[in-house]
N, C-alpha and C positions, 0 to 999 in steps of 0.2 A: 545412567550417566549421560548416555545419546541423548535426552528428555533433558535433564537438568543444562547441557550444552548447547542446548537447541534452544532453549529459552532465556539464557544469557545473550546467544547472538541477537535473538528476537529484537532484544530491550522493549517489547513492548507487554510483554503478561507483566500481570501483577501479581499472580501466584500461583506456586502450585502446592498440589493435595497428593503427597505420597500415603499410600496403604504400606504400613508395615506389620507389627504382628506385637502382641504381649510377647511372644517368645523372644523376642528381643530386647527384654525387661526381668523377666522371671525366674531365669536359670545361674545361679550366682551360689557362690559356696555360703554365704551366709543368710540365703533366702528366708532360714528359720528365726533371724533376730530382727526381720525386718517386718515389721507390722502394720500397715499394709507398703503394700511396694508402691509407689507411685511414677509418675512421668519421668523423674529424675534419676530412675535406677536403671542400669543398664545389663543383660546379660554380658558373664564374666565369657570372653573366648575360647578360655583354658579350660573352665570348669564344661563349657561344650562338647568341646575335643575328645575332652578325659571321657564323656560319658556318651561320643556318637551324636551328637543331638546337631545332626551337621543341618537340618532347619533352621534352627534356632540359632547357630552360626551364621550361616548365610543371610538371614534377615538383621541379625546385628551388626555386621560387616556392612553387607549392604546400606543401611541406614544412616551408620557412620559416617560412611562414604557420601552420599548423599549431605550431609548437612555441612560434612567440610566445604563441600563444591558448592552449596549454597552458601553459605558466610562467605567463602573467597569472591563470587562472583556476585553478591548483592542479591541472592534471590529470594523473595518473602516464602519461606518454605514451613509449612504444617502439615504435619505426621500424624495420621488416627493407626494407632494403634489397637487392633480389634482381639477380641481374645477366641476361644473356639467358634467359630461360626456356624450358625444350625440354619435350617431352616429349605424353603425350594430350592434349587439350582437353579441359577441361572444360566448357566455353560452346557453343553450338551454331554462331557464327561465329568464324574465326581469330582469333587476336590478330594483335596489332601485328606481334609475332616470327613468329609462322606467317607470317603476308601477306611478312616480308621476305626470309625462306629461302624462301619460292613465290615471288618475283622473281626469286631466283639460280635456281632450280632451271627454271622456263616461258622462260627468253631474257626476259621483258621488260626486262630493265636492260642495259646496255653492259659493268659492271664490278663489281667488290664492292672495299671498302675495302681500304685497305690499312694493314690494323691488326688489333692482336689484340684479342678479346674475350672476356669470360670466362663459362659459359653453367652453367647450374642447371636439373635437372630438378624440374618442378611439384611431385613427390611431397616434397621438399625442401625445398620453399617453403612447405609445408602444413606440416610439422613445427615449421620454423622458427616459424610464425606462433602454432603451436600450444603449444610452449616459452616465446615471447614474453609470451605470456597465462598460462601456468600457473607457472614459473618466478620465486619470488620475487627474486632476484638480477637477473634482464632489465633491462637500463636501458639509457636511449641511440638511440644507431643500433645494427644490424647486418646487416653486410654480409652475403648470404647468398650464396655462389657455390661452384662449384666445379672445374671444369676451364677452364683459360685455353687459348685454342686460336687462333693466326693464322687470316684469315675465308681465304685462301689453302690450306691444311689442311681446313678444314671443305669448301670447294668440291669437291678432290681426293674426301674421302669421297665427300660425293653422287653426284658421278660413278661412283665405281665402282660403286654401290649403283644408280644409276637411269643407264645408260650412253645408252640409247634417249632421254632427254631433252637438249632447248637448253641444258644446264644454261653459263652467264654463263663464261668462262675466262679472264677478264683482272679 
């Protein structure tokens, strides 16, 4: 909000490129009739709540927020929504996603979901962001992703790849 306020007072950007997340799109009671989801759907906050998924709260909140205060304030605002991010680090600690593929992979967790997810490597995500900003045509949300993969699938890899680890089987 400091960012979107600062740039209203500016009056001189022409835009800005918020990072938000799929999880801000995906988590909805009726996710199963919805074939595919697109830009236009938004995670429900209830359906969050009910199930913990206070991420995927906070980014839909958050974003919300963000687009009111852009409409109120005149500000050309686009959204790359990116879905699991894989790939190097750039930060010197994991993210969110590193930390949860090192759970499956260490044995700390008992199971991995059992659902599909759809994952986008970083270099992807820079392009994305990078189109969003230079790209006169960008508007909206966009979704950025690219391989859907059952977390079932993705497990199988690791293991074959790191056979000597706990890696999570159920």
């Amino acid at each position: 909000m400091n960012v979107l306020k600062s740039c209203k007072k500016a009056k001189s950007v022409k835009r800005v490129v918020l990072t938000s997340s799929c999880s801000s799109i995906r988590y909805r009671y009726d996710v199963q009739q919805i074939d595919p989801l697109n830009e236009s759907h938004w995670s429900d906050t209830e359906y969050c709540k009910q199930y913990n998924l206070w991420y995927a709260y906070a980014k839909t909140v958050a974003e919300k927020e963000a687009w009111s205060v852009a409409n109120e304030s005149g500000i050309n605002l686009v959204v790359v929504n990116p879905s699991y991010v894989v790939g190097p680090l750039l930060a010197p600690q994991p993210t969110s996603t590193i930390q949860k593929i090192l759970e499956y992979v260490n044995g700390s967790v008992e199971e991995y979901p059992n659902m599909a997810v759809g994952f986008v490597h970083i270099d992807d995500v820079v392009a994305a962001h990078i189109l969003a900003m230079e790209k006169k045509e960008a508007a909206g949300r966009l979704i950025c992703s690219s391989t859907v993969a059952h977390w079932s699938d993705v497990i199988q890899m690791l293991k074959s790849k790191y056979p000597s680890y706990p890696i999570v089987d159920k």
